[in-house]
The first five atom37 places (N, CA, C, CB, O) and aatype in JSON, in Angstrom:
{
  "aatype": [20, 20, 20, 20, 20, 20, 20, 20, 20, 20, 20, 20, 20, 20, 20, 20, 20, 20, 20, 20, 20, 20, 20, 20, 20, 20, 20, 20, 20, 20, 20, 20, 20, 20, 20, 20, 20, 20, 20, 20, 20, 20, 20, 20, 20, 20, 20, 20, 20, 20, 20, 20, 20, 20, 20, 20, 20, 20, 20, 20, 20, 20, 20, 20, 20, 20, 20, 20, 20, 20, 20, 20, 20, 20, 20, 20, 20, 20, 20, 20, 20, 20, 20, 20, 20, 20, 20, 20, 20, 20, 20, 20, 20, 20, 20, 20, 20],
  "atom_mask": [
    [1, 1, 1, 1, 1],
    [1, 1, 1, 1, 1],
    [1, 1, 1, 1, 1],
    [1, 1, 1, 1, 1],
    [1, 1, 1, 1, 1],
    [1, 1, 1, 1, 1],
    [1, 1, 1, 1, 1],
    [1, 1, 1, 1, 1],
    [1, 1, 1, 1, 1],
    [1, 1, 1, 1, 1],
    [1, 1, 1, 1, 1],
    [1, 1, 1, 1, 1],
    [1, 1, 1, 1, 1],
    [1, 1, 1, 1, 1],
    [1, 1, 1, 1, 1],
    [1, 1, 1, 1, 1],
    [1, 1, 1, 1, 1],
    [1, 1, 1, 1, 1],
    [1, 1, 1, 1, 1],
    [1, 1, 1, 1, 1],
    [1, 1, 1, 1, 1],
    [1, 1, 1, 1, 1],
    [1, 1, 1, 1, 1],
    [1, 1, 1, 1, 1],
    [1, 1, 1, 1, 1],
    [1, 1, 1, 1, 1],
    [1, 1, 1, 1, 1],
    [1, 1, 1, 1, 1],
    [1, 1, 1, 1, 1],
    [1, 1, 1, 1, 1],
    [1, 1, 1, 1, 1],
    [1, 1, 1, 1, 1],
    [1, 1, 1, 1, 1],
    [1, 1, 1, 1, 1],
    [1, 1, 1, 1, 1],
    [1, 1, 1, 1, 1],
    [1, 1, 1, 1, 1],
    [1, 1, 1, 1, 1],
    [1, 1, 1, 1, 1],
    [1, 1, 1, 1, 1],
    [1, 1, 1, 1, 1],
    [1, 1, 1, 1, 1],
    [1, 1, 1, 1, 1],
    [1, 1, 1, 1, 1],
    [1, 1, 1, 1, 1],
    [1, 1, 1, 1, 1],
    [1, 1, 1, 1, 1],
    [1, 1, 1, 1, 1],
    [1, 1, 1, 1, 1],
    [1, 1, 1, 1, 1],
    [1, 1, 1, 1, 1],
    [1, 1, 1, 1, 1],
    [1, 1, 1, 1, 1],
    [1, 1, 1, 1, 1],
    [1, 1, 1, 1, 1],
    [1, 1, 1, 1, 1],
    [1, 1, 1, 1, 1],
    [1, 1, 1, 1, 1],
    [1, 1, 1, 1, 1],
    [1, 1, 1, 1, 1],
    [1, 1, 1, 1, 1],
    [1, 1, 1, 1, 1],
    [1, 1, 1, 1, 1],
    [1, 1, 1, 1, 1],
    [1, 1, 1, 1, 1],
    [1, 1, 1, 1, 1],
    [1, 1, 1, 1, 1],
    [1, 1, 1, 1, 1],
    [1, 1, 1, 1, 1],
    [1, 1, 1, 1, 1],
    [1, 1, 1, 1, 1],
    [1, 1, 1, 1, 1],
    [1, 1, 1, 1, 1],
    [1, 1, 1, 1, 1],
    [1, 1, 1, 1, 1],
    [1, 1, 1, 1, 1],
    [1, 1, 1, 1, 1],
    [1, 1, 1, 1, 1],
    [1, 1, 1, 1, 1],
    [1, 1, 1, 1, 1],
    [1, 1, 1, 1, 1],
    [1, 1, 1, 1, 1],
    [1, 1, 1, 1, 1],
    [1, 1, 1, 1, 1],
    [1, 1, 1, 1, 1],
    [1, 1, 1, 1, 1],
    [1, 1, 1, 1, 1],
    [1, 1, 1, 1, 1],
    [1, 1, 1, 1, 1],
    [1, 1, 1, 1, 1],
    [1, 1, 1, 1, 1],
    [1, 1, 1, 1, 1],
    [1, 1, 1, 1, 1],
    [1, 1, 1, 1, 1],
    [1, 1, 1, 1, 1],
    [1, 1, 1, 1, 1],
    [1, 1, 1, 1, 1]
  ],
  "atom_positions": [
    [[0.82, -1.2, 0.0], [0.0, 0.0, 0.0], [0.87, 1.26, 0.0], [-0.94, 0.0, 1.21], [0.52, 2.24, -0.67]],
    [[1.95, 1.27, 0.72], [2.74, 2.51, 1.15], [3.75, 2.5, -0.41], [3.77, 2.24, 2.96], [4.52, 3.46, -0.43]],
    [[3.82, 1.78, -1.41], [4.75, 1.99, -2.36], [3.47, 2.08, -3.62], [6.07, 0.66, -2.41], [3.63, 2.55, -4.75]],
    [[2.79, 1.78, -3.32], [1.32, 2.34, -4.17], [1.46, 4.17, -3.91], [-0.58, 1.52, -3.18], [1.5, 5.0, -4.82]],
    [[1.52, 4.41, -2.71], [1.21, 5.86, -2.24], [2.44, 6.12, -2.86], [0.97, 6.33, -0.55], [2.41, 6.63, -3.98]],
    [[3.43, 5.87, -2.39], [4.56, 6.75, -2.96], [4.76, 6.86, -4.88], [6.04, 6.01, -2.22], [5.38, 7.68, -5.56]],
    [[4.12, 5.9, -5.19], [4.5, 6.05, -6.69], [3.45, 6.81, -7.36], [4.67, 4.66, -7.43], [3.56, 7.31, -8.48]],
    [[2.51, 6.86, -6.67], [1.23, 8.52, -7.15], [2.02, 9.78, -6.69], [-0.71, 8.64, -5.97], [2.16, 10.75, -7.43]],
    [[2.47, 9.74, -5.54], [3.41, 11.0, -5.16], [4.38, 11.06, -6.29], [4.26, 10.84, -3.65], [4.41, 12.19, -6.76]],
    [[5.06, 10.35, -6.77], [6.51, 10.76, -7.19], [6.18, 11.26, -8.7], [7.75, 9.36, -7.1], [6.82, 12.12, -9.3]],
    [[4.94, 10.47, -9.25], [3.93, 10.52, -10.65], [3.22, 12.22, -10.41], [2.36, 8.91, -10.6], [3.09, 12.89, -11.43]],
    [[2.89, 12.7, -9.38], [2.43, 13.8, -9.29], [3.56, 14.71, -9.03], [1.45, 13.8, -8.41], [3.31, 15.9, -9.19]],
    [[4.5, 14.46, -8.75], [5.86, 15.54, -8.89], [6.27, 15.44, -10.33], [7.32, 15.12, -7.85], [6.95, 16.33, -10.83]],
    [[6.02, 14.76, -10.77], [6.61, 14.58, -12.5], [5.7, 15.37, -13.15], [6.56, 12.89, -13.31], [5.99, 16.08, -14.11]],
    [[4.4, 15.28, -12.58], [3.22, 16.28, -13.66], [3.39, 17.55, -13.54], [1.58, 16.2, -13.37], [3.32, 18.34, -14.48]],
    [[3.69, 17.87, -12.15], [3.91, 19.16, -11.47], [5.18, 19.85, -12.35], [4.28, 18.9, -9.75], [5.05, 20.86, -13.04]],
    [[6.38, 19.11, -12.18], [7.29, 19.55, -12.44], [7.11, 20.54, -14.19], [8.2, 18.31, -12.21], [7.54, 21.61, -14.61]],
    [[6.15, 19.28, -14.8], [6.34, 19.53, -16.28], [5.71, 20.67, -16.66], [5.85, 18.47, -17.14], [6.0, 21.45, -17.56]],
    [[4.49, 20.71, -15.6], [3.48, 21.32, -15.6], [4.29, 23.11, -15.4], [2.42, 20.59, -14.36], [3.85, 24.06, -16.05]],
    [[5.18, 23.21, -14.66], [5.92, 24.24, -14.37], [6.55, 24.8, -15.51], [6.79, 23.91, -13.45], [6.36, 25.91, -16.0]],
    [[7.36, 23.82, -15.91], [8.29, 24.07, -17.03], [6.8, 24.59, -18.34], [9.46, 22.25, -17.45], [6.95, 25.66, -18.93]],
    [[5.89, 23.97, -18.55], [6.02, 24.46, -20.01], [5.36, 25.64, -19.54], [5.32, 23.58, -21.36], [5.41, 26.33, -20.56]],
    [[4.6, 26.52, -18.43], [3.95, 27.43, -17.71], [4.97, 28.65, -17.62], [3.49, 26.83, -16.35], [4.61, 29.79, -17.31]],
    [[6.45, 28.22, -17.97], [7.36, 29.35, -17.75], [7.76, 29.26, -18.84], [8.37, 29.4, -16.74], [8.57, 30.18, -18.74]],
    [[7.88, 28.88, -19.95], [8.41, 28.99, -21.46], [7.66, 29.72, -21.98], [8.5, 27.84, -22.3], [6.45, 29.67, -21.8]],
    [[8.5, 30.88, -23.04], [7.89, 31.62, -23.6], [7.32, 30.89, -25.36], [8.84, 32.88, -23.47], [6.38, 31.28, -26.05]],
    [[8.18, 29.89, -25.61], [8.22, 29.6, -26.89], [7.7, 27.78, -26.52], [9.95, 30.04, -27.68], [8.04, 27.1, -25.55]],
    [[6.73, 27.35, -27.77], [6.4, 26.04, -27.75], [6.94, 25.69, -28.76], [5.15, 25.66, -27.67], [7.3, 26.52, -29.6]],
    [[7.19, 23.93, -28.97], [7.01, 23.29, -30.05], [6.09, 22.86, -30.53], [7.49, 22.63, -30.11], [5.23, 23.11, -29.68]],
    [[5.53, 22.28, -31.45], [4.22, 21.8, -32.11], [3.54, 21.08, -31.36], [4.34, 21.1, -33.25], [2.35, 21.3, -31.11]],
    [[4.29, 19.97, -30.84], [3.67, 19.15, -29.57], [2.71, 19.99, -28.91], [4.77, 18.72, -28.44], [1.49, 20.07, -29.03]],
    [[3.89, 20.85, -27.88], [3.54, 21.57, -26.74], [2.6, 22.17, -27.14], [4.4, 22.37, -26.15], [1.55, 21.87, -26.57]],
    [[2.54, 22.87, -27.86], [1.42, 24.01, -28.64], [0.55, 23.21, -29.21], [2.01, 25.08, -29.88], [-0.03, 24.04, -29.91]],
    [[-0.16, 21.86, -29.52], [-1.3, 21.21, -29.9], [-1.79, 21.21, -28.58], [-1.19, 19.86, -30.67], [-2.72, 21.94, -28.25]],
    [[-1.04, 20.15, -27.48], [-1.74, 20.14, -26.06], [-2.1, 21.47, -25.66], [-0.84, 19.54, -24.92], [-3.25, 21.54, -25.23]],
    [[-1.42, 22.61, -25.68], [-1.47, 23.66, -24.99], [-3.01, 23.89, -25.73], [-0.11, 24.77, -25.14], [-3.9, 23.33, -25.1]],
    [[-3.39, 24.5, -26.76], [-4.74, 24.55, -27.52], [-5.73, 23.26, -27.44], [-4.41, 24.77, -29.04], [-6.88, 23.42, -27.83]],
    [[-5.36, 22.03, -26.98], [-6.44, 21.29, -26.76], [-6.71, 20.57, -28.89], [-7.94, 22.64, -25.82], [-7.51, 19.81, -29.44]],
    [[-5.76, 21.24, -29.25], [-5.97, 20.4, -30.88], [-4.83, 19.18, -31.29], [-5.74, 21.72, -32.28], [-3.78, 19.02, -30.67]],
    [[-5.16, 18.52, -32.22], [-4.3, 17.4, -32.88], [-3.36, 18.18, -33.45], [-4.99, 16.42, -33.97], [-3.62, 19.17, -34.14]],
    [[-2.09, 17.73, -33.14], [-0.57, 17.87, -34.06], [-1.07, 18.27, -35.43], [0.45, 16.25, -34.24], [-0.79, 19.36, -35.95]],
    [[-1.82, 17.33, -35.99], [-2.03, 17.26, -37.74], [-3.34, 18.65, -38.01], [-2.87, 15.18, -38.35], [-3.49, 19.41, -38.97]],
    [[-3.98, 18.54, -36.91], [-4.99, 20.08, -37.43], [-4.05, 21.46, -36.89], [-6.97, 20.18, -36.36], [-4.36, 22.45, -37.54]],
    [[-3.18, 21.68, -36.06], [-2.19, 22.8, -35.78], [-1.37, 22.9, -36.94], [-1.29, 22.58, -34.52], [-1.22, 24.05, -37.33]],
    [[-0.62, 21.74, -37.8], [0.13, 21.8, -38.83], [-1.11, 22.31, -39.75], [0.96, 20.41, -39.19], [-0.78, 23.37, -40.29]],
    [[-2.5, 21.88, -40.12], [-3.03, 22.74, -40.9], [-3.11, 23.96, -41.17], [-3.7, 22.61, -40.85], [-2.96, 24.59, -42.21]],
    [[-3.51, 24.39, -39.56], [-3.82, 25.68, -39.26], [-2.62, 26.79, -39.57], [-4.23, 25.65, -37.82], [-2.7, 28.01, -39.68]],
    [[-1.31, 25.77, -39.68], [0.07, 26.75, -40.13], [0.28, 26.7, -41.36], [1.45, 26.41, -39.54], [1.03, 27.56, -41.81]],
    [[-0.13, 25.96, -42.04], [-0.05, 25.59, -43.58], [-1.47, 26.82, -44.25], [-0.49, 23.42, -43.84], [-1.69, 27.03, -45.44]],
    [[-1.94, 27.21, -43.5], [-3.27, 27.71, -44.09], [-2.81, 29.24, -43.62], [-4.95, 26.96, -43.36], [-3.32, 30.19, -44.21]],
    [[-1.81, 29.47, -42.54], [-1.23, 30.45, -42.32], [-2.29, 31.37, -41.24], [-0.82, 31.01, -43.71], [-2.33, 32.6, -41.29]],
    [[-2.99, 30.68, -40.44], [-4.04, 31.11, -39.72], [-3.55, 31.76, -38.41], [-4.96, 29.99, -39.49], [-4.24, 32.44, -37.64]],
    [[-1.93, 31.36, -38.25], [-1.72, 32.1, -36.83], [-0.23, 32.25, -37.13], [-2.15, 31.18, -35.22], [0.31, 31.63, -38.04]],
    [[0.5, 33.21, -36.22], [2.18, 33.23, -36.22], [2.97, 32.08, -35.45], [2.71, 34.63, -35.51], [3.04, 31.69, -34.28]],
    [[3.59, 31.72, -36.8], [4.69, 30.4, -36.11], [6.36, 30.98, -36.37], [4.45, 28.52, -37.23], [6.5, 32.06, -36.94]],
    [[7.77, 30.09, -35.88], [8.76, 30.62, -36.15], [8.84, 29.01, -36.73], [9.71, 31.47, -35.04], [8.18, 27.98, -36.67]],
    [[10.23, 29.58, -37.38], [10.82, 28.17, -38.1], [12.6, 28.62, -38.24], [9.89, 27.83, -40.05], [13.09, 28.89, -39.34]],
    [[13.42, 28.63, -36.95], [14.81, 29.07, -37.18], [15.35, 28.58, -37.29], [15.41, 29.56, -36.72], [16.45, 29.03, -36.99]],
    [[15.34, 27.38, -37.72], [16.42, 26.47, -38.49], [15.99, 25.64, -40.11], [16.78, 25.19, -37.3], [16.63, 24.9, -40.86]],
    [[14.5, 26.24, -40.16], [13.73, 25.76, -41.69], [13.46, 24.85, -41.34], [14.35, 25.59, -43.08], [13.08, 24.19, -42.3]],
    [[13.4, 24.24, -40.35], [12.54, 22.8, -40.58], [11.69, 22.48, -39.17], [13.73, 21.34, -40.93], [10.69, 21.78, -39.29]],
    [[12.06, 22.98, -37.83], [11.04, 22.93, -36.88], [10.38, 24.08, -36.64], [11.48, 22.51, -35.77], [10.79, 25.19, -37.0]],
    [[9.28, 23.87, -36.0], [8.35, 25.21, -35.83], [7.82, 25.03, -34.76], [7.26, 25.54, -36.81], [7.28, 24.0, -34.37]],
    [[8.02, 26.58, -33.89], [7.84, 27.29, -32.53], [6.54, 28.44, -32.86], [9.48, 28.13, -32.01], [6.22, 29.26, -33.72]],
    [[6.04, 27.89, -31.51], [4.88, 28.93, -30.97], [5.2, 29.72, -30.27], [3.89, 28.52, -30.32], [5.87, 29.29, -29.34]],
    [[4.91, 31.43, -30.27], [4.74, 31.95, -29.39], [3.76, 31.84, -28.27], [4.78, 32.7, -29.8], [2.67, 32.04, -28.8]],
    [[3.63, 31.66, -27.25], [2.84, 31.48, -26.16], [1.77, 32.62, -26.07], [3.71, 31.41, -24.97], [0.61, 32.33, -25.78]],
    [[2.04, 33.59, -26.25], [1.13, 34.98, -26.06], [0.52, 35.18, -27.29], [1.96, 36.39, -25.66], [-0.52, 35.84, -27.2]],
    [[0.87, 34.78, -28.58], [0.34, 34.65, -29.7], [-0.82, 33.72, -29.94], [1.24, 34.4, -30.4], [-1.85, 33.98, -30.57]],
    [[-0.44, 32.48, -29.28], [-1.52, 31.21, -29.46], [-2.9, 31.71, -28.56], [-0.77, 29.5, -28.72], [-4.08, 31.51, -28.85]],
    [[-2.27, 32.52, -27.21], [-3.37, 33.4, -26.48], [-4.43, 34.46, -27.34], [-2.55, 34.32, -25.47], [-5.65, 34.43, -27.48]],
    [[-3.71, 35.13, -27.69], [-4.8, 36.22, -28.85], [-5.14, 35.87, -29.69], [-4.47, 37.32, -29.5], [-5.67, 36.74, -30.38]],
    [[-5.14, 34.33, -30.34], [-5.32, 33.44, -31.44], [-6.63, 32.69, -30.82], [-3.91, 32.45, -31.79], [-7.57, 32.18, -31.43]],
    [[-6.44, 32.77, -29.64], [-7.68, 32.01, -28.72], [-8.94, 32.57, -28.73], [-7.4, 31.95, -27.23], [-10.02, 32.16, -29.15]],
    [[-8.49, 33.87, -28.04], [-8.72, 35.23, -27.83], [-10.04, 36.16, -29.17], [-6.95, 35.84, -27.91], [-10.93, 36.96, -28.88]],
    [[-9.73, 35.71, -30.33], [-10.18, 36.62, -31.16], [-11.59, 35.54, -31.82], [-8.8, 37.21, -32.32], [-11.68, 34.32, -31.86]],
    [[-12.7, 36.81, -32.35], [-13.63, 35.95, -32.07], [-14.35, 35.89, -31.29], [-13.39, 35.19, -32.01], [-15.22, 35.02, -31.35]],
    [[-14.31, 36.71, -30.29], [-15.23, 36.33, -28.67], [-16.87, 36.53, -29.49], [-14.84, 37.99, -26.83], [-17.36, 37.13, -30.45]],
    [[-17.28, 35.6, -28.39], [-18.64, 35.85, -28.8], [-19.42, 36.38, -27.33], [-19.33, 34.34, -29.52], [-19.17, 35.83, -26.25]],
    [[-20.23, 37.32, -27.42], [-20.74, 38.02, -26.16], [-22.18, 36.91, -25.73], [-21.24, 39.94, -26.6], [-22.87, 36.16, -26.42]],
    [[-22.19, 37.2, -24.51], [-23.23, 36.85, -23.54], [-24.34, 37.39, -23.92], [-22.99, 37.23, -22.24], [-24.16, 38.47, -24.48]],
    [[-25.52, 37.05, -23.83], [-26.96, 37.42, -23.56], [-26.74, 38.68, -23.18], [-27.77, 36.61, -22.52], [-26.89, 39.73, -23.81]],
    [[-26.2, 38.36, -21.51], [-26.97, 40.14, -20.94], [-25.85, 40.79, -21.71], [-27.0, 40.78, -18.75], [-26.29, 41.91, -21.99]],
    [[-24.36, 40.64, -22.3], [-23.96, 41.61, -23.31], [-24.63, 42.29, -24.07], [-23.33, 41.22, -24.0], [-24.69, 43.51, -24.0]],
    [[-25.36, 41.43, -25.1], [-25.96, 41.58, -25.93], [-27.34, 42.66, -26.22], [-26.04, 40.51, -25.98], [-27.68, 43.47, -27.08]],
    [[-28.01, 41.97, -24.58], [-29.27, 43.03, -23.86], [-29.02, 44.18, -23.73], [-29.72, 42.82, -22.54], [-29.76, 45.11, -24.03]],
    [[-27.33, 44.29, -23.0], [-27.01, 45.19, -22.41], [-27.28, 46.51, -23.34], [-25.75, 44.91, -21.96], [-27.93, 47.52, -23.07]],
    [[-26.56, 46.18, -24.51], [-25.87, 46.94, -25.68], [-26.98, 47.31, -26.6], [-24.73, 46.04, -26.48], [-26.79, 48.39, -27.17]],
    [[-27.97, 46.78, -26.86], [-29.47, 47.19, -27.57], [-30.3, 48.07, -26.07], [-30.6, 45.3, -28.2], [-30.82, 49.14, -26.38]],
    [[-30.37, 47.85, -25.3], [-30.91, 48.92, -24.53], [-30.09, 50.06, -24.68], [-31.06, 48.59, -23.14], [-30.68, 51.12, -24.87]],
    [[-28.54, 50.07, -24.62], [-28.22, 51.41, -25.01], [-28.63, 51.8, -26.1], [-27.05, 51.67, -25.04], [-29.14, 52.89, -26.38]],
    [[-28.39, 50.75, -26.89], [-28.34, 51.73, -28.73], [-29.99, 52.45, -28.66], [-28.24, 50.13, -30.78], [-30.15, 53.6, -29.09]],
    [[-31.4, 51.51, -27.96], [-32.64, 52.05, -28.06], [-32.24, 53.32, -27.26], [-33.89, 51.12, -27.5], [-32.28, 54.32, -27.98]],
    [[-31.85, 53.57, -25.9], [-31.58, 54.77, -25.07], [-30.98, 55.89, -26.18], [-30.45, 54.38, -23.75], [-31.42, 57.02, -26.37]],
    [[-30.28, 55.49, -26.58], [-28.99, 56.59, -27.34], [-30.06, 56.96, -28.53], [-27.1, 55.64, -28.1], [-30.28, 58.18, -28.53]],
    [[-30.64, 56.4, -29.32], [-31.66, 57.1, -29.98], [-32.78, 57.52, -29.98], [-31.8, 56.85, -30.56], [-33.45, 57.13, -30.94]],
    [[-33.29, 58.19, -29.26], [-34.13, 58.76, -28.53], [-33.59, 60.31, -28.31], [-34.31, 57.9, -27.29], [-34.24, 61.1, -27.62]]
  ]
}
């Protein structure tokens, strides 16, 4: 039982750890940057082939994410809430008047 416990502990310092590391990198690899977005390797390579977001490539053949880029890539698009929506037609009716 006690080497059961310890090998979830030592498995949860490994997640932790990783979990740290890619949380402090400014730059991903394709990997990192599919998990990080929650998409497949092969639809992120689309999405760069279709030229839909900023990637680097400094050696011509691998390709890096910016981290704050894949954010405003997330980011764009918002779609508003109801009471947004309410909010913003009661002004526009107020405002013309």
């Amino acid at each position: 039982m006690q080497q059961e416990i310890d090998e979830i502990l030592n498995r949860l310092k490994q997640i932790e750890s990783l979990l740290e590391k890619t949380s402090q990198k400014e730059f991903l690899n394709a990997n990192e940057a599919s998990e990080y977005l929650n998409i497949s390797t092969n639809y992120l390579y689309k999405l760069t082939s279709e030229k839909k977001f900023p990637f680097y490539k400094p050696s011509g053949k691998l390709i890096y994410f910016k981290k704050s880029e894949l954010n405003e890539w997330i980011c764009r698009n918002r779609i508003k809430s109801k009471k947004e929506i309410d909010s913003e037609a009661i002004s526009r009716v107020i405002n013309k008047r």
